[in-house]
N, C-alpha and C positions, 0 to 999 in steps of 0.2 A: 648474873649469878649462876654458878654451874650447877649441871645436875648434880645431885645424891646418887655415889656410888651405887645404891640398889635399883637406881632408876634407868643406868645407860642400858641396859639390855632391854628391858620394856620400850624407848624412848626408839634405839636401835629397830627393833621390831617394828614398829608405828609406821618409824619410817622407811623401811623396804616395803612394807603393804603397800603405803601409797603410791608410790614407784611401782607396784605391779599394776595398777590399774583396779584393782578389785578381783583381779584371777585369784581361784582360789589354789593354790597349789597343787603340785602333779602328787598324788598319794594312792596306795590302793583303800585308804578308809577316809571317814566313813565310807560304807559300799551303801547306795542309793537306789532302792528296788525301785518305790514310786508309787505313785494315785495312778487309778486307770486317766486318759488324756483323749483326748480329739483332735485330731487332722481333718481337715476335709471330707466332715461327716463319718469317717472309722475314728470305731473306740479303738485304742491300745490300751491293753493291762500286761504293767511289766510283770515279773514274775521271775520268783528264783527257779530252774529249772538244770540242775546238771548233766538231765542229759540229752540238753538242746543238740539236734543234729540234723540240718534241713540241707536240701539243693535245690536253689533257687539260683537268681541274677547277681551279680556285684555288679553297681555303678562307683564313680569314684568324684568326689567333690575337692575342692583345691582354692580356690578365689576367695573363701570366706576366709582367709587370714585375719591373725589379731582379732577375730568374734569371740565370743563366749561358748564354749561347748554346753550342753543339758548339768554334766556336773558342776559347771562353772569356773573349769579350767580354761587358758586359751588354746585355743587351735592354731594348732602348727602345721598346715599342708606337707612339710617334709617328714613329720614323723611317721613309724607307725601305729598308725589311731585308723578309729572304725566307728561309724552312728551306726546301732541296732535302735527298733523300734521297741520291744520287751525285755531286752537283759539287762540285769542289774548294773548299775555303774558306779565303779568299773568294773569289766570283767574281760576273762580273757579268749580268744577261739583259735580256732586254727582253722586258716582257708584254705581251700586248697582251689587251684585252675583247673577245673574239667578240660579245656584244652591244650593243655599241658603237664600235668599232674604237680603243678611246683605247690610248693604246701608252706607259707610263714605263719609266726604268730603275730598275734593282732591285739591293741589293749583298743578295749570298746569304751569311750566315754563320751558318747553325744549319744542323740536319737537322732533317729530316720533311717529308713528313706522312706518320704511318706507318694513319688510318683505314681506309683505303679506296685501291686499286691505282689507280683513276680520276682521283684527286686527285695533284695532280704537282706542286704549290708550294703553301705554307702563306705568306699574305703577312703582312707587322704590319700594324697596325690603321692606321700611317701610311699605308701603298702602298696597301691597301684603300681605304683614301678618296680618296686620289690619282686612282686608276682606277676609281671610283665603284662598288666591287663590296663598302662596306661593310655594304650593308644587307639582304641575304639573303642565302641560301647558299651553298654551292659552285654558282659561277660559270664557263663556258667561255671557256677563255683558250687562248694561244699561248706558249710559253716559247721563247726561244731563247737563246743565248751571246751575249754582244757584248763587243767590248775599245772603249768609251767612250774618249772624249778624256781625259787629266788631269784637265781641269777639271770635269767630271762627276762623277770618280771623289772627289775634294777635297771636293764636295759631301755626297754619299753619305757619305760617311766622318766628316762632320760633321751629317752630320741631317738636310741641308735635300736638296727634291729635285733631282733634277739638270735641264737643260733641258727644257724642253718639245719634246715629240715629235707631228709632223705626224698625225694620225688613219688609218689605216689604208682606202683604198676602199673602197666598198659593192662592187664585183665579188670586188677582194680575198678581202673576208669574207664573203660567201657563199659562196665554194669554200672556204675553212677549215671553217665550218660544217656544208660537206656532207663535207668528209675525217673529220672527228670523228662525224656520225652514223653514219658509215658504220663506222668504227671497230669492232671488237670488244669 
């Protein structure tokens, strides 16, 4: 017996969900602050903050393909995506390479890094390469918030990266560089 014309779109729906595995779709809403959590004895309390702006480490992860991201999206090592430990998901920043000054944007929807206090963004193996920081270790970077145009955000949300971002001055980065040495 066939469906009831008001059912094929419902029916329709059902069944791409299951085909996706249980991911929940790439969307910028709901935006998901959070309960405080635990890692290995640190609490983290997310928190909306716009005007998150730190210099810390970037390390970059890649091998967790097809897992579940903290929003419940999948991970896609080739995109650009980011695990912060406190920002709201999703959200968006802009990194920049203290040894380099290149600067992308970044859609943040997982958590971590929970290694090491130093380390302040875990990038995918896409935005690592993006920002040339895929080929050693944790690298000195800049993080900050940004609310990107639409069009950026569209991008991001589909995989590819967003515009290209003007390089960062040498005077610039050298007083980043010496705010982080200095650092605790």
């Amino acid at each position: 017996m066939p469906l009831p014309r008001a059912l094929v779109p419902t029916a329709l729906m059902l069944a791409l969900a299951a085909c996706s595995g249980g991911f929940r779709p790439v969307a910028d809403t709901p935006v998901k602050v959070g309960s405080p959590y635990r890692v290995r004895g640190v609490t983290y309390a997310p928190a909306v903050d716009p005007t998150y702006d730190m210099l810390g480490l970037a390390s970059w992860y890649g091998s967790e393909s097809g897992n579940r991201t903290a929003n419940g999206e999948r991970f896609r090592p080739r995109w650009i995506t980011a695990a912060h430990t406190t920002l709201p998901l999703p959200s968006y920043v802009e990194v920049t390479a203290l040894d380099t000054g290149r600067r992308i944007l970044v859609r943040v929807n997982d958590r971590g890094p929970f290694a090491d206090r130093r380390r302040i963004i875990d990038l995918s193996r896409g935005a690592a390469e993006r920002l040339g920081l895929h080929r050693g270790g944790p690298a000195p970077v800049r993080v900050r918030v940004v609310q990107p145009e639409e069009r950026d955000r569209a991008r991001l949300r589909k995989g590819r990266p967003a515009r290209d971002l003007s390089p960062v001055p040498q005077r610039v980065l050298v007083n980043l560089r010496a705010q982080l040495a200095a650092a605790p």
